[in-house]
PyMOL Python script that loads the backbone (N, CA, C, O; Angstrom):
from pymol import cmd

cmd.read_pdbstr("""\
ATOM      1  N   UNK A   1      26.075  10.593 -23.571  1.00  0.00           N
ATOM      2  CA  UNK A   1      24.667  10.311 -23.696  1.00  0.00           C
ATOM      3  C   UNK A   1      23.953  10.410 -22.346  1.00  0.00           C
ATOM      4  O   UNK A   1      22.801  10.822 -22.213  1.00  0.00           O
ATOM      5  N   UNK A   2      24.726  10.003 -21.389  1.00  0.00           N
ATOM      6  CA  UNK A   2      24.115  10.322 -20.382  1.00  0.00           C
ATOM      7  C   UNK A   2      23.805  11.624 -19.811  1.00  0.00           C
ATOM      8  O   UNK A   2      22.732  11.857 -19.253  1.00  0.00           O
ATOM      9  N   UNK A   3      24.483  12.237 -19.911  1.00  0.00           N
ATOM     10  CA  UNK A   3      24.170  14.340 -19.711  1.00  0.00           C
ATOM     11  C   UNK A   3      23.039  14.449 -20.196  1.00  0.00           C
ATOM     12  O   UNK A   3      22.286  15.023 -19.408  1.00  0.00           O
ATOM     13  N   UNK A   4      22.388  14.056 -21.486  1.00  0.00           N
ATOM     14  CA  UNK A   4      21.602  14.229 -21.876  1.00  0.00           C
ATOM     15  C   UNK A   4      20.209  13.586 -21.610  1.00  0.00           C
ATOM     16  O   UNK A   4      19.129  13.980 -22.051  1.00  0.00           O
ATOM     17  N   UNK A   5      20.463  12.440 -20.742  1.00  0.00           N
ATOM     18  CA  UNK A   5      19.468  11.687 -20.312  1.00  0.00           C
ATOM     19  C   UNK A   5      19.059  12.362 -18.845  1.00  0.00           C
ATOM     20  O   UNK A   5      17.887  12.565 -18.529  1.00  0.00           O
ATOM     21  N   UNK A   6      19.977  12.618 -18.161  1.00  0.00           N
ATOM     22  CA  UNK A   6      19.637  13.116 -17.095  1.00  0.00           C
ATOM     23  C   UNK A   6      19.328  14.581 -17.288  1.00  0.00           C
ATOM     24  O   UNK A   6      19.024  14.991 -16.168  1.00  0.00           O
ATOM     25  N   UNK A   7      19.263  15.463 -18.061  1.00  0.00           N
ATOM     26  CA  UNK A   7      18.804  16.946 -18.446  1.00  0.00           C
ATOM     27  C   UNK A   7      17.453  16.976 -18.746  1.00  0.00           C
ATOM     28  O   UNK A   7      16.711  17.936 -18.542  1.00  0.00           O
ATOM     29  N   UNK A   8      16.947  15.239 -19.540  1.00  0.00           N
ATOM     30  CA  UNK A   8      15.925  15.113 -19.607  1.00  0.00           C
ATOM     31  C   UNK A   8      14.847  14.438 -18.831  1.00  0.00           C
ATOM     32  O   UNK A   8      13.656  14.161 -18.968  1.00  0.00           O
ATOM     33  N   UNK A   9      15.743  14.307 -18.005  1.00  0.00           N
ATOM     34  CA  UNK A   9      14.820  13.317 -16.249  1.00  0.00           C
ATOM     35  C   UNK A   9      14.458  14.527 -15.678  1.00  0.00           C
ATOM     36  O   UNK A   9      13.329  14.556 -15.187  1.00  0.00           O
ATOM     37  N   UNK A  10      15.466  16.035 -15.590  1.00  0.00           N
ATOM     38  CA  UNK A  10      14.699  16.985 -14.587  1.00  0.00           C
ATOM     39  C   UNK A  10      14.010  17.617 -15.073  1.00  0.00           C
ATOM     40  O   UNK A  10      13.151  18.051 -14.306  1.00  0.00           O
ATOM     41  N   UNK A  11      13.852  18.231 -17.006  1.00  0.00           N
ATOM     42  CA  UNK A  11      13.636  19.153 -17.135  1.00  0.00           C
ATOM     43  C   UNK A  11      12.631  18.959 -18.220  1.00  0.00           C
ATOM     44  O   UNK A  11      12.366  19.817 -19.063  1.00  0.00           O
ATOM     45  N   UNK A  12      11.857  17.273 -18.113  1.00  0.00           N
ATOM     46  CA  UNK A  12      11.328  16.625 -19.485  1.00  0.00           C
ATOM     47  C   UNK A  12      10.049  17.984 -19.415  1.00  0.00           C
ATOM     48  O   UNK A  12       9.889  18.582 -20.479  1.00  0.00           O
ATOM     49  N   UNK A  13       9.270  18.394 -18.323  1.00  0.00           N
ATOM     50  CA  UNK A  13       8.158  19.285 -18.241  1.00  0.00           C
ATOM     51  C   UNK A  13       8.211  20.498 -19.296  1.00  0.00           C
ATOM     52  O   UNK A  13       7.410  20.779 -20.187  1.00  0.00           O
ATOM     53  N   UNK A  14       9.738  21.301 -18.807  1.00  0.00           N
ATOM     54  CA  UNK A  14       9.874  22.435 -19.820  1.00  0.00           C
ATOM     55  C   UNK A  14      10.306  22.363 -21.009  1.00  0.00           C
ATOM     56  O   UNK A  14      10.209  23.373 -21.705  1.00  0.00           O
ATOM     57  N   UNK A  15      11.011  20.922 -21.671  1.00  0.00           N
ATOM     58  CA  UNK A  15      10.816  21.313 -22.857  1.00  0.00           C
ATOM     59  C   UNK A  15       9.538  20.385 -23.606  1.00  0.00           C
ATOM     60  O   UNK A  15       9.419  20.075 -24.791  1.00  0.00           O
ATOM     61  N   UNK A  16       8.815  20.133 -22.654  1.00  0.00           N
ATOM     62  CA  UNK A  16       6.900  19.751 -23.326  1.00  0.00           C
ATOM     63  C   UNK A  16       6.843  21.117 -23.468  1.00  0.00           C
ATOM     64  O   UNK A  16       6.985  21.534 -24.618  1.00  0.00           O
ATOM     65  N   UNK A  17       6.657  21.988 -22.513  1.00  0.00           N
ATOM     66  CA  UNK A  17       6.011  23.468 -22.589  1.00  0.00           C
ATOM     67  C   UNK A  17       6.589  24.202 -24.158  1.00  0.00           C
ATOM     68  O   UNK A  17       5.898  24.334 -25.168  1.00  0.00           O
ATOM     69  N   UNK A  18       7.683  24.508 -24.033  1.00  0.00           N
ATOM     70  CA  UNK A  18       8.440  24.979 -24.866  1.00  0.00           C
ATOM     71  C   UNK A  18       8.032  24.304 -26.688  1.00  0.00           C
ATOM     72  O   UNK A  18       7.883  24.976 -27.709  1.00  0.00           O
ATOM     73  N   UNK A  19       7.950  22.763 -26.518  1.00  0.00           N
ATOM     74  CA  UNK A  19       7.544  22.333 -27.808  1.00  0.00           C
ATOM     75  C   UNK A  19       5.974  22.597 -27.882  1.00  0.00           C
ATOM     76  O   UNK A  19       5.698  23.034 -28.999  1.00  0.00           O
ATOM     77  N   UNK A  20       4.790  22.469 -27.018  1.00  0.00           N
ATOM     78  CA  UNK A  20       3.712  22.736 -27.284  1.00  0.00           C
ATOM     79  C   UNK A  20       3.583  24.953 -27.845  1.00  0.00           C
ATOM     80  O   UNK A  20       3.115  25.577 -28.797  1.00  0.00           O
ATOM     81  N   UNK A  21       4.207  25.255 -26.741  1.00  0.00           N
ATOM     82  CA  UNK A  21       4.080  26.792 -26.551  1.00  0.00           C
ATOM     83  C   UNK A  21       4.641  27.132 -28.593  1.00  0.00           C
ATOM     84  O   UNK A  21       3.912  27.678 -29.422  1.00  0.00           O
ATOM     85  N   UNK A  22       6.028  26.613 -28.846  1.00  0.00           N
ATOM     86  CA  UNK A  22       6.128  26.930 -30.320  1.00  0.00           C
ATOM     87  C   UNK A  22       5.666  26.367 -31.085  1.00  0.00           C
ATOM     88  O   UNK A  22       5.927  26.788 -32.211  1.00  0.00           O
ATOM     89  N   UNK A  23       4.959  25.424 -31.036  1.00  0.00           N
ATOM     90  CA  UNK A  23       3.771  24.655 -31.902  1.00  0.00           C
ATOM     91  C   UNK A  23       2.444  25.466 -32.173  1.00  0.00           C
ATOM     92  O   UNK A  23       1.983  25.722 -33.286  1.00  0.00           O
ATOM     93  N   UNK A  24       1.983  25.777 -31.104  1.00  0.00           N
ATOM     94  CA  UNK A  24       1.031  26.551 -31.088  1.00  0.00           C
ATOM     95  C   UNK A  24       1.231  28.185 -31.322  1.00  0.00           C
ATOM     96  O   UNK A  24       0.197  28.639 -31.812  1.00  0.00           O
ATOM     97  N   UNK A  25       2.269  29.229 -31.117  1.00  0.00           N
ATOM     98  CA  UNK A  25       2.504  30.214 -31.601  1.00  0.00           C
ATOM     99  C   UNK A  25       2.794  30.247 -33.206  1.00  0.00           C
ATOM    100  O   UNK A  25       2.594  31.224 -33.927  1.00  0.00           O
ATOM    101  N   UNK A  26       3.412  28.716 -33.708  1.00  0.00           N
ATOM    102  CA  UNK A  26       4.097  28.925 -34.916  1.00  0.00           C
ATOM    103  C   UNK A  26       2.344  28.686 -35.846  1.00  0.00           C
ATOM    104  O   UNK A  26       2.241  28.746 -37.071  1.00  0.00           O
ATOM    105  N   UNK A  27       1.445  28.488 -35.115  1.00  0.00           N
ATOM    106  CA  UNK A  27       0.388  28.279 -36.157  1.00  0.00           C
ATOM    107  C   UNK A  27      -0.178  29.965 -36.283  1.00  0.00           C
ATOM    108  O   UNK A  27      -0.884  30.338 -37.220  1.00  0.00           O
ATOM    109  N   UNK A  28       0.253  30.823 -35.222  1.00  0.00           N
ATOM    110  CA  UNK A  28       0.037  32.030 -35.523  1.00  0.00           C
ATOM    111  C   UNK A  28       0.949  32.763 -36.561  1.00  0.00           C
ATOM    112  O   UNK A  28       0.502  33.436 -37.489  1.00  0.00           O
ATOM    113  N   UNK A  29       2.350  32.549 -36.291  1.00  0.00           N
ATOM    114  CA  UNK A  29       3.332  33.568 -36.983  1.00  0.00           C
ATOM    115  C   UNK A  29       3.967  32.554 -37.701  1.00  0.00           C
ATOM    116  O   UNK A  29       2.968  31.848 -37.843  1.00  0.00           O
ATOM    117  N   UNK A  30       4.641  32.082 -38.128  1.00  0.00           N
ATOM    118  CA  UNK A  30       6.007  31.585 -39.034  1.00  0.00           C
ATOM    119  C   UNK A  30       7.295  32.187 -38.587  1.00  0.00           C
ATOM    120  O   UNK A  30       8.315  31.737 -39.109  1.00  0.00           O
ATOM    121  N   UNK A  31       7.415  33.228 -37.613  1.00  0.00           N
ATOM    122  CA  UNK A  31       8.692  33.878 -37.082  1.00  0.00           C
ATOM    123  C   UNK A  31       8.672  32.377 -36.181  1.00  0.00           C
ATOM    124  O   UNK A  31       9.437  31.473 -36.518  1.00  0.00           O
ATOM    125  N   UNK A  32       7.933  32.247 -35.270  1.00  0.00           N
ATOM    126  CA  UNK A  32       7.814  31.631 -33.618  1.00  0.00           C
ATOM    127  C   UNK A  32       8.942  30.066 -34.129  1.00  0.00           C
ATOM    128  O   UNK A  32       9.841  29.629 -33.410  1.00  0.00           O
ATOM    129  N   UNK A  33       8.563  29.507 -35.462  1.00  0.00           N
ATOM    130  CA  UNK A  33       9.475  28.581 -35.546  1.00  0.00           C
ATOM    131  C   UNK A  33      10.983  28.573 -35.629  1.00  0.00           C
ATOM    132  O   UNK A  33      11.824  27.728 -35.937  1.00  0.00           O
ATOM    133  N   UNK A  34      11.002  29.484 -35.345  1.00  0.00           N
ATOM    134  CA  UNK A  34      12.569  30.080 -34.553  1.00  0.00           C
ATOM    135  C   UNK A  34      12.633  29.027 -33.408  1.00  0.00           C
ATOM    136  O   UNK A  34      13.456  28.111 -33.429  1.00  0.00           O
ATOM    137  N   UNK A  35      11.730  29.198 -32.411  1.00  0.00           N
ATOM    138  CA  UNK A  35      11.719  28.502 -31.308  1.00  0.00           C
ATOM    139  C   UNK A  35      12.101  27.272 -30.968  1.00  0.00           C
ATOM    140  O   UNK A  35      12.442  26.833 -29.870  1.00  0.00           O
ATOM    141  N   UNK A  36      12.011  26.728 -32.064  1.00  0.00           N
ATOM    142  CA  UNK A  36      12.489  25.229 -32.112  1.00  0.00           C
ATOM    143  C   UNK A  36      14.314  24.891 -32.270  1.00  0.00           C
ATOM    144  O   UNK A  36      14.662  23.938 -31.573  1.00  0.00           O
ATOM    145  N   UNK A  37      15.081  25.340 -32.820  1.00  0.00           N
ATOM    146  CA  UNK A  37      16.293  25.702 -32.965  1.00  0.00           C
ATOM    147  C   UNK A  37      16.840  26.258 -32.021  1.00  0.00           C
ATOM    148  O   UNK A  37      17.942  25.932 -31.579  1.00  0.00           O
ATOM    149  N   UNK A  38      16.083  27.237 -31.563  1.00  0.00           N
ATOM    150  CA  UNK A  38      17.232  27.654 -30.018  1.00  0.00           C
ATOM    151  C   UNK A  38      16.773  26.770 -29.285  1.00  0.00           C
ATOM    152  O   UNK A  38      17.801  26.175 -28.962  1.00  0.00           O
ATOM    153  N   UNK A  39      15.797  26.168 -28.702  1.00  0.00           N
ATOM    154  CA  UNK A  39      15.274  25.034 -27.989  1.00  0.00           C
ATOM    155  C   UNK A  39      16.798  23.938 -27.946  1.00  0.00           C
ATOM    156  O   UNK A  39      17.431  23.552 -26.963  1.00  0.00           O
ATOM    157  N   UNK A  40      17.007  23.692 -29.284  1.00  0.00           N
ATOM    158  CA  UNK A  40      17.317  22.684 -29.069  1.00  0.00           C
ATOM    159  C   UNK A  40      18.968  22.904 -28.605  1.00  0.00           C
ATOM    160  O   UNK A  40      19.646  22.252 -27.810  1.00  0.00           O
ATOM    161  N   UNK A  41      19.309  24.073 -29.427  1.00  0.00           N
ATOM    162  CA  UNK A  41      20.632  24.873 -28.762  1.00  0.00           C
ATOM    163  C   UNK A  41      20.846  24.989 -27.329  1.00  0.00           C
ATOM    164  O   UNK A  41      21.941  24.892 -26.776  1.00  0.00           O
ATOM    165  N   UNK A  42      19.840  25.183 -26.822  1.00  0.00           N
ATOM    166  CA  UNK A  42      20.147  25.338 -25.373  1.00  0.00           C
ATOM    167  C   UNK A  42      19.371  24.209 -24.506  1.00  0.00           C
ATOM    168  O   UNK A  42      19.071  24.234 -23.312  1.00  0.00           O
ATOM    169  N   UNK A  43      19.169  23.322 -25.376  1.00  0.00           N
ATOM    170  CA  UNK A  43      19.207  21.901 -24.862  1.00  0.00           C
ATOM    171  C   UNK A  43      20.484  21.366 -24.546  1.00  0.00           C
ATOM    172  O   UNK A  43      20.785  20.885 -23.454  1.00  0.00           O
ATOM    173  N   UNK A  44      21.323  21.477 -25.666  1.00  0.00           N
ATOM    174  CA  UNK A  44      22.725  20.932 -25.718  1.00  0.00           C
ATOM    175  C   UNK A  44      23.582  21.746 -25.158  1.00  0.00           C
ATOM    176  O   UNK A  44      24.614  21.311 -24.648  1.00  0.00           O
ATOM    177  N   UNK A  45      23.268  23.083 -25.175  1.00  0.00           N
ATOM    178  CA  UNK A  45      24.266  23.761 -23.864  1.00  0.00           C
ATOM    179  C   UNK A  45      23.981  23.450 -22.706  1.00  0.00           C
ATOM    180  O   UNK A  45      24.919  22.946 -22.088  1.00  0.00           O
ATOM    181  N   UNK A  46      22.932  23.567 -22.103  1.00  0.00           N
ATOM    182  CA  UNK A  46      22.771  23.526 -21.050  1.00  0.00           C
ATOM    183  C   UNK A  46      23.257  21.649 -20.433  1.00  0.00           C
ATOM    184  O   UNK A  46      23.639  21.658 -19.263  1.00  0.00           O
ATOM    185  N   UNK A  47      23.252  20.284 -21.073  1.00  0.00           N
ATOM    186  CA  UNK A  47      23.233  19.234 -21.222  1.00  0.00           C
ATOM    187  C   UNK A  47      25.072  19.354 -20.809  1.00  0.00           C
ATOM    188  O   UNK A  47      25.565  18.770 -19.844  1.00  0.00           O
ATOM    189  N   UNK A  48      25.799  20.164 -21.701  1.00  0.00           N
ATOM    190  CA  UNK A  48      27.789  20.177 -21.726  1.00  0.00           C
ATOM    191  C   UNK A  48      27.635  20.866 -20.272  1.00  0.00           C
ATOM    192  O   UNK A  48      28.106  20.095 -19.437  1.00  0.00           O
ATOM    193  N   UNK A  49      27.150  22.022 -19.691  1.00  0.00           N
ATOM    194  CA  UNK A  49      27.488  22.601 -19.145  1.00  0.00           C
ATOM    195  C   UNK A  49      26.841  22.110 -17.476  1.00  0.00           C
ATOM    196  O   UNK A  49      27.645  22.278 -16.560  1.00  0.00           O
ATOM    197  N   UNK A  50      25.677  21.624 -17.157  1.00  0.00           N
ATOM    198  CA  UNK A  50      25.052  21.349 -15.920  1.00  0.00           C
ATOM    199  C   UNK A  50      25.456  20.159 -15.504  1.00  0.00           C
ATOM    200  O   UNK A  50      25.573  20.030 -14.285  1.00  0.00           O
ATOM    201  N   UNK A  51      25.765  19.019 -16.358  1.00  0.00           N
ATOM    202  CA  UNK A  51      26.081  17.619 -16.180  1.00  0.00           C
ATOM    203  C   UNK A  51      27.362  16.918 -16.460  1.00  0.00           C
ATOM    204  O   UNK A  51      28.143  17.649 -17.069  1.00  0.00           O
ATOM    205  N   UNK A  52      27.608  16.282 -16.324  1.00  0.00           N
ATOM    206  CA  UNK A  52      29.275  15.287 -16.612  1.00  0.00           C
ATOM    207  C   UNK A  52      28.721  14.556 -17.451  1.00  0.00           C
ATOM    208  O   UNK A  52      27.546  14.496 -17.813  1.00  0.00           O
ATOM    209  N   UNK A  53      29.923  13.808 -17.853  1.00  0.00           N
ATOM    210  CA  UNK A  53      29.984  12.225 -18.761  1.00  0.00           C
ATOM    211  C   UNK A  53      28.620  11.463 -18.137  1.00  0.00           C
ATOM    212  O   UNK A  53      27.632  11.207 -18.827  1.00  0.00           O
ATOM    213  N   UNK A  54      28.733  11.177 -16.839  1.00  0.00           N
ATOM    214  CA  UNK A  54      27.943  10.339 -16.447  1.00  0.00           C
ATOM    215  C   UNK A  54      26.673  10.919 -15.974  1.00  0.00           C
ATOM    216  O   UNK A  54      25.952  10.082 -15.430  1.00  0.00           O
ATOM    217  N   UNK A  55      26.252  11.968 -16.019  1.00  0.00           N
ATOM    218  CA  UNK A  55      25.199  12.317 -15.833  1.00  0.00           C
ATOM    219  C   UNK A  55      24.914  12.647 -14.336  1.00  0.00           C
ATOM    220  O   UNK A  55      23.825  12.362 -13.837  1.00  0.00           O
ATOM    221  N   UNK A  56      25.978  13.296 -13.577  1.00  0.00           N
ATOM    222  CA  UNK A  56      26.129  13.872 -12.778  1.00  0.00           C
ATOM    223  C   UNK A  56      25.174  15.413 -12.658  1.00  0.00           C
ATOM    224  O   UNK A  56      24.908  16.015 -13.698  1.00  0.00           O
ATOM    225  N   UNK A  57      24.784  15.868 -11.509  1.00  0.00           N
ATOM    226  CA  UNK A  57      25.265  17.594 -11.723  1.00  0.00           C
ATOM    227  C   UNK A  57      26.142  17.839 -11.713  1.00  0.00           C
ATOM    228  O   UNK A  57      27.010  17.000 -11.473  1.00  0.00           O
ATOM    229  N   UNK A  58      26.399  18.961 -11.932  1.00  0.00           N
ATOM    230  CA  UNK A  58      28.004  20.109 -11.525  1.00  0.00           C
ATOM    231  C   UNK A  58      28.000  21.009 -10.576  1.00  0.00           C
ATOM    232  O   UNK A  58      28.947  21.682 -10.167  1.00  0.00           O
ATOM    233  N   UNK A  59      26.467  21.002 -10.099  1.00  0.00           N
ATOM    234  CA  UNK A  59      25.878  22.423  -9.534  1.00  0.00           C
ATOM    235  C   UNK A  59      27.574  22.674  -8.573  1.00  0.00           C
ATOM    236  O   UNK A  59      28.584  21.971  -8.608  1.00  0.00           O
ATOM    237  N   UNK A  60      27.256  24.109  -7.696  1.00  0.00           N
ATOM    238  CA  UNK A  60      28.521  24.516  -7.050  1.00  0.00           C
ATOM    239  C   UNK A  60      28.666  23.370  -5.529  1.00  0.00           C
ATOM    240  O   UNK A  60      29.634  23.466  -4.774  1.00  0.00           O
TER     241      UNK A  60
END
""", "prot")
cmd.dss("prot")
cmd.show_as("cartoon", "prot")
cmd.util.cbc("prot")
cmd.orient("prot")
């Protein structure tokens, strides 16, 4: 839980952008709500892969 807390301490800005940006495209198309699903996919990748248990980085 913590990976995920700290993914969301650095990066709370881009996924506002990302949820406003497919909010507002999906009132144009019905494709754009795609956007929300990989969002959240590469929320959780990026969350296993940048951070530890404790909410470390990993950077090099």
């Amino acid at each position: 839980m913590e990976r995920f807390r700290a993914l969301v301490r650095d990066t709370w800005w881009l996924w506002g952008v990302f949820f406003v940006g497919g909010t507002l495209l999906s009132v144009l198309d019905r494709v754009f709500l795609l956007t929300f699903p990989i969002c959240i996919f590469t929320f959780f990748w990026f969350a296993f892969v940048r951070y530890d248990d404790e909410g470390n980085f990993k950077g090099s």
